[in-house]
FIKOL-232438 format. One record per atom (N, C-alpha, C): residue in one letter; x, z, y. Coordinates in steps of 0.02 Angstrom, whole numbers, plus 50000, padded with zeros to 5 digits. Layout:
N
AXZY/...
END
This chain:
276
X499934952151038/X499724954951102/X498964956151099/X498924961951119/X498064963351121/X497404959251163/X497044959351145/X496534954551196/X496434961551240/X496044958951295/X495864965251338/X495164964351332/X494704970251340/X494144970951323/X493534963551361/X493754963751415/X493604958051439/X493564949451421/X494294949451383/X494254943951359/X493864941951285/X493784949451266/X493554950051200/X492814948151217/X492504951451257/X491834949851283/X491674944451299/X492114938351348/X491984933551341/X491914926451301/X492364929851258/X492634926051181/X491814927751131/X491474932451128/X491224935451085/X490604930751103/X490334928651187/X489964926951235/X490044918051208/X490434916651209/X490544908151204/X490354906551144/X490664912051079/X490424912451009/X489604910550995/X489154914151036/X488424918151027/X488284909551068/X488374909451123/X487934902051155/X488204897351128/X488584895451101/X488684890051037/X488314890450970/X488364896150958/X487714896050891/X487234894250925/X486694897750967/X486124898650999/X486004891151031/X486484888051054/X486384878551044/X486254875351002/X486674878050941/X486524872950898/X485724873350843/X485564881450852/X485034884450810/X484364882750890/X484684880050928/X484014875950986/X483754868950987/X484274866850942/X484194857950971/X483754858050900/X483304853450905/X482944853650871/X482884847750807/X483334844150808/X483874839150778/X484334842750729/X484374848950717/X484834849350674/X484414849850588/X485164848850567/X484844849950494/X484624857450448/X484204854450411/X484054861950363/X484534867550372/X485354862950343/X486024868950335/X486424867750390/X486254867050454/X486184870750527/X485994875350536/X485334878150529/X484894881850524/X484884886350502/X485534887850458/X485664893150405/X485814901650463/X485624905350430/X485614915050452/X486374911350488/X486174915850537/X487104915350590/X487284923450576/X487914923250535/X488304932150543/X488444933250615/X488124938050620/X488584942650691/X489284943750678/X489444945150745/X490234944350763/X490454947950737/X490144952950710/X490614959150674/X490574957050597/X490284952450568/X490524947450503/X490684943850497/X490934941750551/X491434933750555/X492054934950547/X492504931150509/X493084930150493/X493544929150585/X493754933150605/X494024930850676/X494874933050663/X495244928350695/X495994928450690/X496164931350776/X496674934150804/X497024934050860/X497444925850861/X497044923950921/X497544916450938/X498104917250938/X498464923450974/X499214922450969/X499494923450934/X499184923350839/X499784923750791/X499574917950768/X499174912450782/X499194905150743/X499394900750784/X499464895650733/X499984890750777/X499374883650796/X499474882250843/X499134878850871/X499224870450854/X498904865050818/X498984857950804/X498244854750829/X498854846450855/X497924842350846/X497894839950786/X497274838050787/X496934835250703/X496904828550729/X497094825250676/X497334817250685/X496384815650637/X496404818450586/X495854814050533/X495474820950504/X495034820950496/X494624827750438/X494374820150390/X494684823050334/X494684820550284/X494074821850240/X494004828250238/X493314828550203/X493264837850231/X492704839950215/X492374846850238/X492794852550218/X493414852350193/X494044856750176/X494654854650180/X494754847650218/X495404846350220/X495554842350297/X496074844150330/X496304840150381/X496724837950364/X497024829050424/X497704828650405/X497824829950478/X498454833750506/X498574833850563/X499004828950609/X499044827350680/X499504821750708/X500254823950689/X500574818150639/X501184820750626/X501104818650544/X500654819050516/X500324816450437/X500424822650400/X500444828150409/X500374833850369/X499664835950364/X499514835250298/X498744837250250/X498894844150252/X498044846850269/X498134853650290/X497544856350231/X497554859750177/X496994861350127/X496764868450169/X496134868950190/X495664876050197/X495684880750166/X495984886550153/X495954891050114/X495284895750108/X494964896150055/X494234900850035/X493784896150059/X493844889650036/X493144886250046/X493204878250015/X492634878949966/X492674870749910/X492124868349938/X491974864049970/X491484859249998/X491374852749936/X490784848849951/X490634843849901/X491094838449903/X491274835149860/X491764828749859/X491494821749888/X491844817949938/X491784811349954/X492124809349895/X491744803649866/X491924800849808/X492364795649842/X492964792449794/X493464788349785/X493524783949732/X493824780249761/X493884775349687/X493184772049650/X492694769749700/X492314769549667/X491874774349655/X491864780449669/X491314785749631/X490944787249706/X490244790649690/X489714791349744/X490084797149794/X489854797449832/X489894803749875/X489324809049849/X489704816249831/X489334820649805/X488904821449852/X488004824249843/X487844827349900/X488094831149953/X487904831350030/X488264836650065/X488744836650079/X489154830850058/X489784828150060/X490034826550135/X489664823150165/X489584817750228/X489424824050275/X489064826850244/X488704833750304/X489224838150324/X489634842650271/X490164845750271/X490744841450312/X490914837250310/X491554833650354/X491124832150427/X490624831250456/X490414830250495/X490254837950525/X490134842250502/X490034850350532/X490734851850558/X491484847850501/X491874853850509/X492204849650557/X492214842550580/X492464838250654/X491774841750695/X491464843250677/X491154845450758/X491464850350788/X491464856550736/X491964863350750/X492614862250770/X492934856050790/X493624855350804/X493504854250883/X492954850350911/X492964848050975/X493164840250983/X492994837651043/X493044830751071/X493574832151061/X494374835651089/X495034831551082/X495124836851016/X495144837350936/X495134842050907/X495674844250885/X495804851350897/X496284854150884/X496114860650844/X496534862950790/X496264868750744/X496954874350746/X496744880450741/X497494884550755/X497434887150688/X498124888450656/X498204887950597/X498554895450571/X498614895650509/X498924902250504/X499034903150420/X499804901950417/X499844899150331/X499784904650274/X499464902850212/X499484906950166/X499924910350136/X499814917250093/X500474917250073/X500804913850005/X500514906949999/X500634902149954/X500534896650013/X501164893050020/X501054890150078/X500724882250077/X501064879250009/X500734871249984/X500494876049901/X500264867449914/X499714864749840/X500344861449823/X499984861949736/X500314855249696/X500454847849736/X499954847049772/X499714839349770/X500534840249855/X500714845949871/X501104845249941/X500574847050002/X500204846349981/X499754848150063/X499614854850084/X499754857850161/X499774865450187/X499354869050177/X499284874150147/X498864878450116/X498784883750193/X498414882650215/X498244886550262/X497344892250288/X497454896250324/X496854899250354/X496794893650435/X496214892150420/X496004888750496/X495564890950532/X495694891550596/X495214895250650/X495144889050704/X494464890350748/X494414885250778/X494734888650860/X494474887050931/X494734889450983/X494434895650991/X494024899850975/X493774906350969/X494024909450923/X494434904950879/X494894911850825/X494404915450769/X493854910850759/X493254910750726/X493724907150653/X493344909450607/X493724906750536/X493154897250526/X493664893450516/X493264886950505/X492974887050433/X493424889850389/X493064889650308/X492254896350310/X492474900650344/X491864903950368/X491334902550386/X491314896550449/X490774893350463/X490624888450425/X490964885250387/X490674879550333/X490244884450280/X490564889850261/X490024892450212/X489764894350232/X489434896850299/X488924899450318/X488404894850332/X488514888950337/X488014885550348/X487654879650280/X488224883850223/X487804880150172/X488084874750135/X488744874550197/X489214866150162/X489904867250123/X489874874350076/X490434874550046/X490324881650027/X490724881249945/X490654887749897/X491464892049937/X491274898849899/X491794904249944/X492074905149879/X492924902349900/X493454901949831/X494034905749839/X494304910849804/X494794913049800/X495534909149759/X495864907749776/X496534905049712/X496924909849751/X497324914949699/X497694917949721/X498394913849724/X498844918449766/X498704924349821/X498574923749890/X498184918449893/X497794915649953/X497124920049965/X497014926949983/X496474929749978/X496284934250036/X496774933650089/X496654938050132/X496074939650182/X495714934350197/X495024934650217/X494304934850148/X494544936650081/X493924933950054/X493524937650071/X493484945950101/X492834950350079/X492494947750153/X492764944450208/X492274944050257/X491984936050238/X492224932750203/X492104925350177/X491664925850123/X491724930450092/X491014931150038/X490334933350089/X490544938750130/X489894939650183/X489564932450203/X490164928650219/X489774921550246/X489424918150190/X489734920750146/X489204915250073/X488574918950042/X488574926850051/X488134930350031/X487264927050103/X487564928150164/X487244924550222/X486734920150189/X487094913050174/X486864905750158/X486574907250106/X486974908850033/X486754909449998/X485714914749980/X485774919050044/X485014921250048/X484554917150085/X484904914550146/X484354909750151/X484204903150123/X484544901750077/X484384895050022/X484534890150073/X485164889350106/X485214884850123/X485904877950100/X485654872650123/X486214866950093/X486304866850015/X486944870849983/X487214869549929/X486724874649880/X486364881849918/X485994884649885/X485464882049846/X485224877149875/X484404874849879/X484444867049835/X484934864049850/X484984857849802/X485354858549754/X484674854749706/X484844856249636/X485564852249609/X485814850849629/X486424846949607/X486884851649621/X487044858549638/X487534862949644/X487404867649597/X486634869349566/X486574874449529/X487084875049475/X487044883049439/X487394882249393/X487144878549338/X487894878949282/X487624878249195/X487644881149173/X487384880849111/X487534883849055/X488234879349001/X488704882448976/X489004880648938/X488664874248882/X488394874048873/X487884869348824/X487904861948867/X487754863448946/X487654858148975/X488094855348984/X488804858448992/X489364852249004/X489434847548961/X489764841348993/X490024838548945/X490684835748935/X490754836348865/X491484833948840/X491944832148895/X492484834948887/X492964830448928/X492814832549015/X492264835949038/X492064838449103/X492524844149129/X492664840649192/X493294845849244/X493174846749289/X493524849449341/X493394851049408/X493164857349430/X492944858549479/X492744864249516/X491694862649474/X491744871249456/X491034870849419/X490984878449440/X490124881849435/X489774883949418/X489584883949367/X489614889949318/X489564890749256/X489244896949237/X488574898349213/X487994905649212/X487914904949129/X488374909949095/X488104909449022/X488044917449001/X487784917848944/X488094923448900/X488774925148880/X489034932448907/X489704933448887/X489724934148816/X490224930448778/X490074932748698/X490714936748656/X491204935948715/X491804941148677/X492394941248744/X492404949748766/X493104950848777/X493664954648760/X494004951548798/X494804952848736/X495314953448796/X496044956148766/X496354957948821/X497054956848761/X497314952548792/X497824948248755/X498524947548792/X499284946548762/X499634946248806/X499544939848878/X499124936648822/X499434928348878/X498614929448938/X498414933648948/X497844936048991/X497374939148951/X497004941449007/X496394945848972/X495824938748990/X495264938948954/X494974933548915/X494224935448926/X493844933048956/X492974933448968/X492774924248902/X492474925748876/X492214920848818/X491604921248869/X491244913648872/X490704913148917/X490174906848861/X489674909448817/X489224903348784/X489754899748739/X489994905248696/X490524902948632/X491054898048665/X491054893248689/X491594889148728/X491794885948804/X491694893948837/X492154891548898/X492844900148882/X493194899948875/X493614902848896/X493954903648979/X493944911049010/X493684912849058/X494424916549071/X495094915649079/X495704920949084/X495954921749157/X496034928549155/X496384931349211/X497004935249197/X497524931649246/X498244934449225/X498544934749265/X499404937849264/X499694937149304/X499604946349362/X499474943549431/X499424949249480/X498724949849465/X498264942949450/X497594944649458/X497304951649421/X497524951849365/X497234958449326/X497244964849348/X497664965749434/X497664973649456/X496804972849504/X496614967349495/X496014967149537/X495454966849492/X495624969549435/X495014966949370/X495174974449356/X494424978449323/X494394982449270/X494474983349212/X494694985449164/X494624983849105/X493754983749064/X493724993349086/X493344995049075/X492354990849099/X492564987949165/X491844984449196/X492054978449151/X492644972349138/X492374969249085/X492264968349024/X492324974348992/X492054972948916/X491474975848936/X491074980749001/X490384980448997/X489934973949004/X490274969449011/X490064961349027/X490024959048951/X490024961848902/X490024958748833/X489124959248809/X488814952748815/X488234953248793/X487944949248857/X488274951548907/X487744950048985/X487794941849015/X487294940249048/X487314935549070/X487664936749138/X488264929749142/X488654931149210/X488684924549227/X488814923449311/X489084918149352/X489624917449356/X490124911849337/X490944910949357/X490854902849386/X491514906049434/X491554899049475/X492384897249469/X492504891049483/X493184889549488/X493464881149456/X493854880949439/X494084874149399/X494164873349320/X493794869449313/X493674869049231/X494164863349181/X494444866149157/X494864864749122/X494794860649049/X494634855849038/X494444853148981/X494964853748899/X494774857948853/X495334856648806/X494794852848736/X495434854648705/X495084849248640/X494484849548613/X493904846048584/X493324847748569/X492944847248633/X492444851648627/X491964853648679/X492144860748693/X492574861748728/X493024867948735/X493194866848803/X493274873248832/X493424871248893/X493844879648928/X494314879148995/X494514885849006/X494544886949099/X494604891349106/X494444891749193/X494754896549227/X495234897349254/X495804904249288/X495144906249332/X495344914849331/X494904917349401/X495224922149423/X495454920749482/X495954924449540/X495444928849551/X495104931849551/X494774937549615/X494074937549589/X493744944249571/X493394948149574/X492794941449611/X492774942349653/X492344937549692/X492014930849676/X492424926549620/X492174920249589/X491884923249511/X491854929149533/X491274931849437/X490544936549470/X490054934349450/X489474939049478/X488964939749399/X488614947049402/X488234947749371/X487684939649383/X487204936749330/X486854931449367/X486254933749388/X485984941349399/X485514941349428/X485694944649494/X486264943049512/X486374947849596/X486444939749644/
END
């Protein structure tokens, strides 16, 4: 059902004096502070095609569990890790889960709207989350600095207005931009046996286009493949011009034998020249 121009106006109105609060109080942090996109770059959903839940727990700055115990994963947005088991809390960690319970409200409720991959491995709902303005929640976390803009296909349907939100932060150096513990590596710097979600800026040193994927070589040992549907979103021709150049890839790093390592990339969007 359509909004009527009216409601759109007032929706657009509640949007603007909620930023303009929080960019007033003079208490907020650095990545508070971050460039606010106008409404016409914000990720916005129609309320009446998501489904409406309360949030029992925010678990960390990309994950809810909702009342009922269903884990809800954020789609297009990797925030820093609360460590477990013993391990530290990454920077920004504490900041990001505390931004993304504010965006829920005193009784918090998030309206939801499932991917078209609906769970994770791990079982938990792979979803797009909007808050009560129908404002994208992984949107505002990267806009303010507390989380990288991730594609895993075929979860991609907001990325080009979700990269706007990271292009935003990412110029004004704020949060994850600005501390050095997010920058990239270089292939050289990992080490052995190192996994997870990385930033990785090397020299491309060979591509190849193979049955089992086409193949970006990144600093002799990261292997870089894209396969599957992903390759109708890849050039051939733009990546073998990447042979020689220095590039940015983001995503999950895959440790194999040696000091070897490999990294899937769904989407155009987690590879950048490294001087853009």
């Amino acid at each position: 059902m359509l909004r009527t121009v009216a409601e759109t106006a007032k929706r657009q109105f509640r949007i603007g004096l909620a930023l303009f609060l929080c960019l007033s109080i003079t208490g907020c942090s650095r990545a508070e502070q971050a460039p606010v996109p106008s409404s016409a770059q914000q990720c916005v959903a129609d309320r009446a095609d998501l489904e409406r839940h309360r949030v029992e727990r925010v678990i960390d700055g990309d994950t809810l569990q909702l009342a009922g115990g269903d884990s809800v994963r954020l789609i297009g947005v990797n925030t820093p890790e609360i460590g477990r088991d013993g391990r530290a809390n990454e920077p920004l960690a504490r900041d990001a889960q505390k931004a993304l319970a504010g965006m829920l409200g005193r009784s918090p409720m998030v309206w939801l709207q499932d991917g078209e991959q609906s769970r994770d491995r791990y079982g938990r709902r792979l979803a797009y989350a909007f808050d009560e303005y129908g404002v994208s929640l992984s949107g505002r976390i990267i806009a303010l600095g507390l989380g990288f803009h991730v594609v895993v296909a075929p979860n991609g349907r907001y990325a080009a207005c979700l990269q706007t939100q990271e292009d935003i932060a990412r110029a004004g150096r704020s949060g994850i931009w600005v501390d050095p513990a997010f920058s990239a590596k270089a292939v050289r710097a990992l080490r052995p046996g190192e996994g997870g979600f990385a930033r990785v800026r090397d020299r491309v040193t060979r591509v190849s286009f193979k049955e089992n994927g086409w193949w970006v070589q990144m600093g002799g040992k990261l292997g870089v493949q894209i396969d599957g549907d992903a390759r109708t979103l890849f050039s051939q021709k733009a990546l073998r011009a990447l042979q020689g150049r220095e590039v940015e890839v983001r995503g999950w790093l895959v440790p194999m034998r040696g000091d070897w390592w490999m990294m899937n990339l769904d989407h155009p969007a987690m590879l950048r020249s490294a001087g853009d």
